[in-house]
C-alpha positions in Angstrom: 76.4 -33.0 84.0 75.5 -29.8 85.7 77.8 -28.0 88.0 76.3 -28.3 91.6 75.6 -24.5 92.7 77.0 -24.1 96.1 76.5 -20.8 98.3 79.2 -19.8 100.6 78.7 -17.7 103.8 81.4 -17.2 105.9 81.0 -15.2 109.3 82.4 -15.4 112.9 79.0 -16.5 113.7 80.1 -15.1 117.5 77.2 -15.8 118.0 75.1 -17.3 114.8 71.5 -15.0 114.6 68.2 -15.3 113.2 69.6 -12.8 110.0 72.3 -15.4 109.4 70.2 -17.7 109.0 67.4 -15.8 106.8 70.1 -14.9 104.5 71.7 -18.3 103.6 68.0 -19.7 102.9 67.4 -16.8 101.2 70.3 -17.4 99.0 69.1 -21.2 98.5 65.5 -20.3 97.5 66.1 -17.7 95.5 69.3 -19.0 93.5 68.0 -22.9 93.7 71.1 -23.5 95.2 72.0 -27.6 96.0 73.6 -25.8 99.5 74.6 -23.6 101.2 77.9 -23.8 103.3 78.0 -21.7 105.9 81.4 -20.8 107.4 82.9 -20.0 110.4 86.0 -18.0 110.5 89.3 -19.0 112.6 90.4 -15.6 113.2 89.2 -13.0 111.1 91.9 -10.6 110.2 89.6 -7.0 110.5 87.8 -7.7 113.6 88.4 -7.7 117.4 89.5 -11.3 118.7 86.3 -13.5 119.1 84.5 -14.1 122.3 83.3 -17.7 122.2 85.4 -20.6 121.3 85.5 -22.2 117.7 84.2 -25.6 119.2 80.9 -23.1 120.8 80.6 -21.2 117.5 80.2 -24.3 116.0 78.1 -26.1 118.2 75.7 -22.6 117.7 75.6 -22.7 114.3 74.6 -26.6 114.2 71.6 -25.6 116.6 70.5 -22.7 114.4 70.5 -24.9 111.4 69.3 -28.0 112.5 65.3 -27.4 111.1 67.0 -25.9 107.6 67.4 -28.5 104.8 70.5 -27.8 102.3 72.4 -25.5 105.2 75.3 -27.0 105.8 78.7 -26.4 108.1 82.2 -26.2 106.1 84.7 -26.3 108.9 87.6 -25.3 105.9 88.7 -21.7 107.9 88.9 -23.4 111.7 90.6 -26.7 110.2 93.2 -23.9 108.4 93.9 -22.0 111.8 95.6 -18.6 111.7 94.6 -15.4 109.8 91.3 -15.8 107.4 91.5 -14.8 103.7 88.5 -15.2 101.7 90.9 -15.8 98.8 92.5 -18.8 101.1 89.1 -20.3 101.5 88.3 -20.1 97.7 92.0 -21.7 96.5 90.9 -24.9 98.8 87.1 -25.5 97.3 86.9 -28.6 95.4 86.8 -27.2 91.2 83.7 -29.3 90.6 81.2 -26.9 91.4 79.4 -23.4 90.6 80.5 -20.7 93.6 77.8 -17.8 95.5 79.8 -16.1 98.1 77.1 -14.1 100.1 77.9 -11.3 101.6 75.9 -8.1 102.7 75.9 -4.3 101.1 78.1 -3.4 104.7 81.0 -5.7 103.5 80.5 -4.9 99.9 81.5 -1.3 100.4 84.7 -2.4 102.3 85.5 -5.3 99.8 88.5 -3.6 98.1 90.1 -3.9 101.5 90.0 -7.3 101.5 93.2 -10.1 101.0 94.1 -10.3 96.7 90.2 -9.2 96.5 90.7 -9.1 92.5 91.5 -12.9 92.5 88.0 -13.9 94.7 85.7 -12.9 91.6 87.7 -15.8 89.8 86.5 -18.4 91.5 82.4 -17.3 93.0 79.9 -14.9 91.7 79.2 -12.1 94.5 75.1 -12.1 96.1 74.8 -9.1 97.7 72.1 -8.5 100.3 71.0 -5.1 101.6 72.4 -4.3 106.0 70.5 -1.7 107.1 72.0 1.8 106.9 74.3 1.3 103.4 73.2 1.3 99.7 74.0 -1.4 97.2 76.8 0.0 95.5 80.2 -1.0 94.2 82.9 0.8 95.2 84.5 1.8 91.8 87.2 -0.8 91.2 85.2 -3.6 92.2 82.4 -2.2 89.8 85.2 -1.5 87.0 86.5 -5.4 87.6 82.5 -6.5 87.4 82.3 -4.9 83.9 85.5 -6.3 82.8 84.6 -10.0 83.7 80.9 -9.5 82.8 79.9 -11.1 86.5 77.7 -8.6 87.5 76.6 -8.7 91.3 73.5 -10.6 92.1 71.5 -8.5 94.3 69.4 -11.0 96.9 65.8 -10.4 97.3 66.2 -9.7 101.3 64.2 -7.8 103.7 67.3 -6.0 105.9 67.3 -7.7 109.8 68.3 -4.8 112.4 70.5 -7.3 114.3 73.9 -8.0 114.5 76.0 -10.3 116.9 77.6 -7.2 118.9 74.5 -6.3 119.4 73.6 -9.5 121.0 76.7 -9.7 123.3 75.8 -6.6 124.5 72.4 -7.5 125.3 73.9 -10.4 127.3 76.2 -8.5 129.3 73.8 -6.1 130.5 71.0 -9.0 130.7 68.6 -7.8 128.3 66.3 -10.3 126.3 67.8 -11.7 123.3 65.4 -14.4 122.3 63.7 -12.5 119.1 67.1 -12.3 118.0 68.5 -16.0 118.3 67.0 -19.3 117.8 65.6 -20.7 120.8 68.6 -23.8 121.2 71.3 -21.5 120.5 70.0 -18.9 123.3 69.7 -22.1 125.8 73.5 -22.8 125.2 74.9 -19.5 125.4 72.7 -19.4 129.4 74.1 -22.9 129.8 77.8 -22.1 129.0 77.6 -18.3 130.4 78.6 -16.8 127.1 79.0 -13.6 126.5 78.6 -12.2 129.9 80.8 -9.1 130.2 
């Protein structure tokens, strides 16, 4: 029996936006995935502490998927609490499946930064998809580790989205439109629960 092939998008998703969503379907389509599992970080150990609540982040991300089939919420990082490693995340996936962690060509060039990022290639294939303003590159030890495994990146068909969620909170705070950047729902809740507002 075939593996199921399971993409993996994790994110603060503070708060989930329309590119966050184009990129895990495009990672379905394009790699016939069985899912995608998008998920949201407890406390992410390279960024500034996180403005909405995990229960609102949550709650966002279930409104921006609810019209996707196959897009699905994996609640492993909150559940954990604390710091969040990629490589903790990976260690605690059920072994019955094939691994996609999707990331974008602005975290690829900082991935040798990242907690044991060696031991991550063990357990998912890397899809890259282009952010505007950086190249699709491997820095070299990655690229030297790529060879050596013979897992070459998979480089996602994507058209790059000029939005990103600080860009969003900042639109809130000084009350500027944000609704061509977030589904509809999820721009009803953050006016309902005042998120976001300086």
């Amino acid at each position: 029996m075939a593996l199921k092939k399971i993409g993996l998008l994790g994110g603060s998703f503070d708060p989930v936006h329309r590119a966050h969503i184009a990129l895990a379907t495009a990672a379905r389509d394009s790699l016939l995935l069985d899912e995608v599992q998008l998920i949201p970080a407890a406390d992410p150990w390279q960024r500034a502490p996180l403005k909405a609540t995990a229960r609102q982040r949550c709650d966002m991300l279930r409104l921006a998927m609810q019209a996707q089939p196959k897009l699905v919420i994996n609640l492993i990082e909150i559940e954990r609490g604390g710091k969040t490693y990629t490589i903790d995340t990976l260690e605690s996936l059920p072994r019955n499946a094939q691994y996609f962690w999707v990331l974008g060509t602005d975290q690829l060039a900082n991935f040798c930064s990242w907690h044991r990022w060696e031991d991550i290639l063990i357990y998912a294939h890397l899809v890259v998809a282009k952010r505007p303003g950086t190249a699709l590159e491997a820095p070299a030890p990655l690229q030297y580790l790529l060879d050596t495994l013979k897992k070459p990146i998979i480089e996602l068909p994507f058209e790059p989205m000029p939005v990103s969620a600080t860009h969003i909170r900042n639109a809130i705070a000084s009350k500027t439109a944000i609704e061509s950047f977030v589904d509809p729902a999820v721009e009803q809740y953050i006016q309902q629960h005042r998120l976001y507002q300086s």
